[in-house]
Each structure stands twice: as C-alpha cells, then as structure tokens.
C-alpha positions in Angstrom: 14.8 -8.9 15.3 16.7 -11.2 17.2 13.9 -13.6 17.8 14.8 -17.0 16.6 12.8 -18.3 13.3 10.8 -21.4 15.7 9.6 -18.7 18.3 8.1 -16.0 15.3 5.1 -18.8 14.5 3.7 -17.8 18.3 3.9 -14.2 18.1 0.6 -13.1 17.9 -1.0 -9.8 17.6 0.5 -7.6 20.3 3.7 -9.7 19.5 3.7 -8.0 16.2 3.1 -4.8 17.4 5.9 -4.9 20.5 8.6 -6.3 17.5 7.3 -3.8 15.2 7.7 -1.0 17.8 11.3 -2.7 18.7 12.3 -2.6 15.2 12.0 1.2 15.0 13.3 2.1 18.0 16.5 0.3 18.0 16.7 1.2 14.3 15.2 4.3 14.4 18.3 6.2 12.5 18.3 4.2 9.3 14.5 3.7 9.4 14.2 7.5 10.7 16.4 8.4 6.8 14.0 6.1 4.7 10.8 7.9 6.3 12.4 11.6 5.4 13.2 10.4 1.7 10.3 8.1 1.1 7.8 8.0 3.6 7.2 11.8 4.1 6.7 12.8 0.7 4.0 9.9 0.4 2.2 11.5 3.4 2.5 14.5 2.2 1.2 13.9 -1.7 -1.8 12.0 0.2 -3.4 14.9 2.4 -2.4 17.6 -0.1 -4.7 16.1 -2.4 -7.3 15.9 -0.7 -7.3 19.4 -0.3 -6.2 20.4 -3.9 -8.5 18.0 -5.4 -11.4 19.8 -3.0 -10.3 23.2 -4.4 -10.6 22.1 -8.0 -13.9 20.3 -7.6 -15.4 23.5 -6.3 -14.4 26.0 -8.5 -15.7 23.4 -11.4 -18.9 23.0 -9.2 -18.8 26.9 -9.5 -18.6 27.3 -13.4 -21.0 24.4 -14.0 -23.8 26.9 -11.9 -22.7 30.4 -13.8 -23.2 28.1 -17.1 -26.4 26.7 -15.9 -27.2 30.6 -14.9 -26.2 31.5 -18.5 -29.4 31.2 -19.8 -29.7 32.7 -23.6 -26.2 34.5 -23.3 -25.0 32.2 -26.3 -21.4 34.0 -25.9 -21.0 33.9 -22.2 -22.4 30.1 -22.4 -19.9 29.1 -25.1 -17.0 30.6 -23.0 -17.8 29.1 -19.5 -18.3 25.7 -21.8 -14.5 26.4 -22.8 -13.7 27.6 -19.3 -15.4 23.9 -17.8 -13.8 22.1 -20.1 -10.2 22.9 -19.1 -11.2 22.7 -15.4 -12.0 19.3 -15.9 -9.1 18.5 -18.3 -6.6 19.7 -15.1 -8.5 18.1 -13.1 -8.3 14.7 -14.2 -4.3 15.5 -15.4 -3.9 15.8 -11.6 -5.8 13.0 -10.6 -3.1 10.8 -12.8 -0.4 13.0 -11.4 -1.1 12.0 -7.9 -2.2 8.3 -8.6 1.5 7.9 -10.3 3.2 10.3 -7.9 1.2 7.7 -4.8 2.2 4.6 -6.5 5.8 5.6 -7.0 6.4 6.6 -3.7 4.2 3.4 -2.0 6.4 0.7 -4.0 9.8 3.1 -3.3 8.8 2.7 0.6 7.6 -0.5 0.4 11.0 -1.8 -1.0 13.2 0.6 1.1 11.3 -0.6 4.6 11.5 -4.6 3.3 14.7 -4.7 2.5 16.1 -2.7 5.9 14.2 -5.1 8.0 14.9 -8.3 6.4 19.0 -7.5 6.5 18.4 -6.6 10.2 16.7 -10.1 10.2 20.1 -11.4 8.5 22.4 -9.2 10.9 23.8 -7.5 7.9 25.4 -4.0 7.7 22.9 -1.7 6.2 22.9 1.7 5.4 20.9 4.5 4.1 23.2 4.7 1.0 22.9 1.3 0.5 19.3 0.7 0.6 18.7 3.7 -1.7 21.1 1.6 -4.4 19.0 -1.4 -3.8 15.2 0.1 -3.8 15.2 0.6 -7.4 15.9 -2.6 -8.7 13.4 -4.1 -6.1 11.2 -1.5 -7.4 10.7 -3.4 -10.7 9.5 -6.3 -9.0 7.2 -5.0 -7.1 5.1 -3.2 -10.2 5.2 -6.2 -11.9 3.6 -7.6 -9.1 1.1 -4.3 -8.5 0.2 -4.8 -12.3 -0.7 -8.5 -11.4 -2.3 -7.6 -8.9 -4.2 -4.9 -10.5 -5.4 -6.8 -13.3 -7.0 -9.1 -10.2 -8.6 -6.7 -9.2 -10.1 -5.1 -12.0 -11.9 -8.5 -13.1 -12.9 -8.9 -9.5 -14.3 -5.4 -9.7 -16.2 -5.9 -13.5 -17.8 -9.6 -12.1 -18.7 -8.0 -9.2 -20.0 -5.2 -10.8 -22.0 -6.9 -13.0 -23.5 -9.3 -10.6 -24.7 -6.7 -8.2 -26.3 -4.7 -11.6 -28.2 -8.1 -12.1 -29.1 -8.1 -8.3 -30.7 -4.6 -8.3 -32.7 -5.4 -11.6 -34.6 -8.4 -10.0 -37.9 -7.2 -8.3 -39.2 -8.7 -5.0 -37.7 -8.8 -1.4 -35.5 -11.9 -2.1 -33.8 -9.6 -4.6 -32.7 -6.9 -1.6 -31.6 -10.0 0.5 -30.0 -11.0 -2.5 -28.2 -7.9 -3.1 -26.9 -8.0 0.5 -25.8 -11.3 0.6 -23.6 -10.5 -3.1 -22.1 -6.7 -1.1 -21.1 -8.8 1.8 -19.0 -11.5 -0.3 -18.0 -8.7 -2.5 -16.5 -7.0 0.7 -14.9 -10.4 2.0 -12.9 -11.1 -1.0 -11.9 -7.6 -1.8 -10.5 -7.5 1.9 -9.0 -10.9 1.6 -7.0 -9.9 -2.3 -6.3 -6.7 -0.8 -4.3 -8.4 2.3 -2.8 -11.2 -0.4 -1.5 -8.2 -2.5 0.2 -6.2 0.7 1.7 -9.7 1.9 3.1 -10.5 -2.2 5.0 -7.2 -1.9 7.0 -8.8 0.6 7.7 -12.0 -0.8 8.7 -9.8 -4.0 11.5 -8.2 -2.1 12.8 -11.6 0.2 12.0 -14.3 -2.5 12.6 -14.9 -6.2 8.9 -14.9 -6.7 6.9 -12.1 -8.1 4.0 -10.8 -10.1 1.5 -13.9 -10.1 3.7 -16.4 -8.3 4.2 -14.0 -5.5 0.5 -13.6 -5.1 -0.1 -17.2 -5.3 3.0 -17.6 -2.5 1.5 -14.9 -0.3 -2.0 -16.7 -0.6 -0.6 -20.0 0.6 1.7 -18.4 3.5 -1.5 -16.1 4.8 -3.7 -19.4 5.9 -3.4 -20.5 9.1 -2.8 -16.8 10.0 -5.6 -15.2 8.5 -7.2 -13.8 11.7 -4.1 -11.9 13.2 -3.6 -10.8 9.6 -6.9 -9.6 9.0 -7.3 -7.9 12.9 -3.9 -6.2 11.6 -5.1 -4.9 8.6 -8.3 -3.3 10.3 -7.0 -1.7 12.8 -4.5 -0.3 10.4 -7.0 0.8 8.3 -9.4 2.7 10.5 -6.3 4.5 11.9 -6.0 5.6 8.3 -9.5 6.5 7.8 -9.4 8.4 11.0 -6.7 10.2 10.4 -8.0 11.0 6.4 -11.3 12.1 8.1 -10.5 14.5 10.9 -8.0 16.2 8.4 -10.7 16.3 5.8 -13.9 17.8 8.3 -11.6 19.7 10.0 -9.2 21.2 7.6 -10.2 20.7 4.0 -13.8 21.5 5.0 -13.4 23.2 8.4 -14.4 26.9 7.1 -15.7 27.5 10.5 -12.6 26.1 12.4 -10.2 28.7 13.5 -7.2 28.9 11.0 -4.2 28.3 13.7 -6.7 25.2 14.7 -6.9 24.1 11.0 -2.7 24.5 10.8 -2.2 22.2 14.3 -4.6 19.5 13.4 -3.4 19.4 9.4 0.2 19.1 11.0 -0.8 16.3 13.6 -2.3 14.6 10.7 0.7 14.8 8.5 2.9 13.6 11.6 0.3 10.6 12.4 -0.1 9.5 8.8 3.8 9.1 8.6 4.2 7.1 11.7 1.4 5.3 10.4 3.0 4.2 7.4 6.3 3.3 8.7 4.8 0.7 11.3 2.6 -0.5 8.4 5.6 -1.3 6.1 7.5 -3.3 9.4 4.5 -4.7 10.6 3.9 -6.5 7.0 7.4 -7.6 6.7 7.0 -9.2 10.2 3.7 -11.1 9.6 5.4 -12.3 6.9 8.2 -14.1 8.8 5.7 -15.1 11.0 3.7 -17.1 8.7 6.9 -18.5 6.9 7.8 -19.9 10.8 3.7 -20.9 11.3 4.1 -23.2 7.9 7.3 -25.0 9.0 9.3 -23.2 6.1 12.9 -22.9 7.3 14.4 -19.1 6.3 18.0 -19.8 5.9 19.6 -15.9 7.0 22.2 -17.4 5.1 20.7 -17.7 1.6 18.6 -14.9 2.4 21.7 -12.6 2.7 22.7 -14.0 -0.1 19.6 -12.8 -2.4 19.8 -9.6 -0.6 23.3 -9.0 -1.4 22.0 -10.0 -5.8 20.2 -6.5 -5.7 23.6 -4.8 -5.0 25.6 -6.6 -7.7 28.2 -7.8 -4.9 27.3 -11.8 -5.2 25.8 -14.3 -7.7 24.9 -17.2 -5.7 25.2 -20.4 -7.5 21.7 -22.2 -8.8 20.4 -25.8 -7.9 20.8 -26.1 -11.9 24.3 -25.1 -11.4 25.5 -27.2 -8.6 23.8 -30.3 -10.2 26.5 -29.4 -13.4 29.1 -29.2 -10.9 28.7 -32.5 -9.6 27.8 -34.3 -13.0 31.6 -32.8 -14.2 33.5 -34.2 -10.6 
C-alpha cells in the first residue's frame, strides 16, 4: 500500500478494487499462507454444510413420512418417534457445530488478513509465524465486538419482528402498504448495522476501540462514504449468493447433473468462495483507511506500528496519562 494517507480519501470504487487486487499480488506469499490456514477451512465448513445439513434434513423428512405411514403400528410408531427424535437432536448439535466452527474461523481470518495489511500499511516485517502469534489475542477483541454486535442485532430483529406481526394483523389495503413500507426500512437498517459491524472489526484490530465503542467508531467513520461502502458490500454479496447457489442447484441438489460435472463445479465453487473471501477481508481493511483519510483523521504509521507491535508483547507504548506524569515530575 504505498499510497500516501491524503490521496486514500479519493480512491473510489474501482480504486479499492485495483489496491485490493495489488495488495494480494505483491503479497500474495504471506497472504497466499493465511488463506491455506484460515481462509480455506472457512470455505470449506461453509459448502460442506450445505450439503451435510441437506443430507440430514432429508433422511429426517424421510422418518417423519414412515411415522406418518405408521398408522396403528403402536411399536413401529414409538420406535421411528425415538428414531426422529435423535435425527433432530444431531441435527441441531451440528447446526451449533458449524455456527461455532464458522465464527471461529471468520474472526481468526478477519484478524490474520487486518493485521497483515495494516503492517504492510506501516512497512513493517511481517510474517506468517508472526501473524499466527498475533491473531489470537486480536481474536478476543473481535468477539467482544461480535457479541456487541450480536446483541444489536437481536433487539433489531425482536422490534422488527414485532412490528411487522402488528402490520400483518391490521386489516385493509393501508395495512399491505404498511407492511411494505416497515420490510423496506427493516432491510435498510439491517444492511446499514451489517456494514457498521464488518467495518468495527477493523477498527478492533488497528485501534484501542472495541465491542460498542468500535461500533460507534465505525458508524462515525462510514458517513460520508456510505455509497462506495454499500456498492461494495452488494456486489460482494451477490458474488456470494451466486456462488452458494450454483453449488447448491447444481451439486447439493443436482441428482440429474452428471457426477464428474457435480465434482468440477463443487471444486470451482470451493476455489471462488476462497478468493472471494480473501479480497473481502483486504477490501474492508482498505475502505477503512479510506474513510479515516475522507474524515481528515491523520493515521500516524508510527503509533500504529506501535499498537501493532502491543499484540506481540515486544513494546508498551507510553500513555497520554503517562507522559502527562512525566512532565508534572521534570
């Protein structure tokens, strides 16, 4: 990144995307080692349960039928009763699996990418060895900041929720216009949390701020640069949902599709998905020196090295609380 802080404030969006791209090219060996530790695994957890998660639905799907077909077989009811029971018991056990095994990896990638691009922002040596002692201390940050920003989202949710319950109870047109109108705002402010959240991981890593002052940090620095952000975060998104739906038509559910067909598209999905995520992570950490430079605040690579180098254990740096004791004593 060896753009200087004044000129990042009028990169727009293909800006981004050419110093995004630039990033992992010239860095592509360090950033190449985070994606095979981090990264890959993270793809891999997200399409393979898609297809597990099919499998088990199914064959639960199938059980629930025999025990509707059961009719006055009191034995053979009470044992596919048993039998559905434990289907949905692993069912859900897996669901938590993967939601811990998604959010694990997410926050370990999140903090691994961050970190490698900001000390290539402050010229500093960095190494894979390195950044895997860093990640997880920055990892602690950043779930304190995903349980923030969870608990944020779950009251958004439960208002919202309630709200649209009262909408569909009214009777009349105005109440369909009415529901509308509430679906649309709901979608606009889930969007809008969901890009404060992504930008607060960020600041969690490069700043002292997390959990709700990080949010609160990432909503101020995202104004002003909303629309690039929120193009971004589309375009990002609908890659992801097109690669999550050719890989579940066509491979989860493709019984028709021919099986060395299923094994090419479920690989190119695997491969896109992982390129996919990589750009994601630099892209974020990039808007985010971009709107630090379109608000005027000055990034000192200095101090920033400086916090960097904290999550090793190499450097203290003094406080403001600490230099104002200094010069009291003098």
């Amino acid at each position: 990144m060896d753009r200087e802080q004044e000129d990042m404030q009028f990169l727009g969006l293909l800006g981004i995307y050419r110093e995004g791209y630039k990033i992992v090219v010239s860095w592509r060996k360090i950033l190449s080692q985070i994606t095979l530790a981090l990264i890959l695994p993270l793809s891999f957890i997200f399409l393979a349960h898609m297809e597990i998660s099919t499998r088990l639905f199914w064959k639960i799907r199938d059980t629930e039928w025999q025990l509707y077909r059961s009719g006055n077989d009191h034995q053979k009811h009470k044992r596919l009763a048993d039998v559905l029971s434990s289907e949905w018991t692993y069912y859900y056990l897996f669901k938590a699996f993967y939601f811990t095994c998604l959010l694990v990896f997410s926050l370990l990638s999140t903090a691994a990418v961050v970190y490698t691009i900001a000390c290539i922002y402050t010229a500093r040596d960095v190494t894979f060895k390195k950044v895997m002692s860093v990640v997880p201390r920055v990892w602690k940050r950043l779930m304190v900041t995903f349980v923030i920003s969870f608990a944020a989202f779950f009251v958004y949710n439960f208002i919202s929720f309630l709200i649209i319950i009262s909408c569909v109870m009214l009777d009349g047109l105005a109440s369909l216009y009415l529901f509308i109108i509430v679906l649309i705002i709901y979608a606009i402010g889930f969007v809008y949390m969901t890009m404060v959240w992504q930008l607060a991981s960020v600041v969690t890593v490069l700043e002292d701020s997390y959990g709700f002052k990080a949010m609160m940090k990432s909503r101020n620095l995202i104004k002003g640069n909303m629309w690039v952000s929120l193009i971004i975060f589309f375009k990002l998104n609908f890659a992801l949902v097109a690669i999550q739906f050719v890989f579940q038509v066509f491979v989860v559910h493709g019984f028709s599709v021919d099986p060395w067909k299923k094994i090419l598209l479920g690989i190119l999905s695997f491969l896109l998905l992982i390129v996919l995520i990589l750009f994601w992570l630099v892209a974020q950490t990039i808007i985010y020196f971009v709107c630090k430079s379109y608000h005027h605040e000055n990034i000192d690579k200095s101090s920033l090295s400086d916090h960097l180098e904290v999550y090793l254990g190499e450097y203290e740096p003094l406080k403001s609380k600490d230099l104002q004791l200094e010069h009291y004593e003098v």
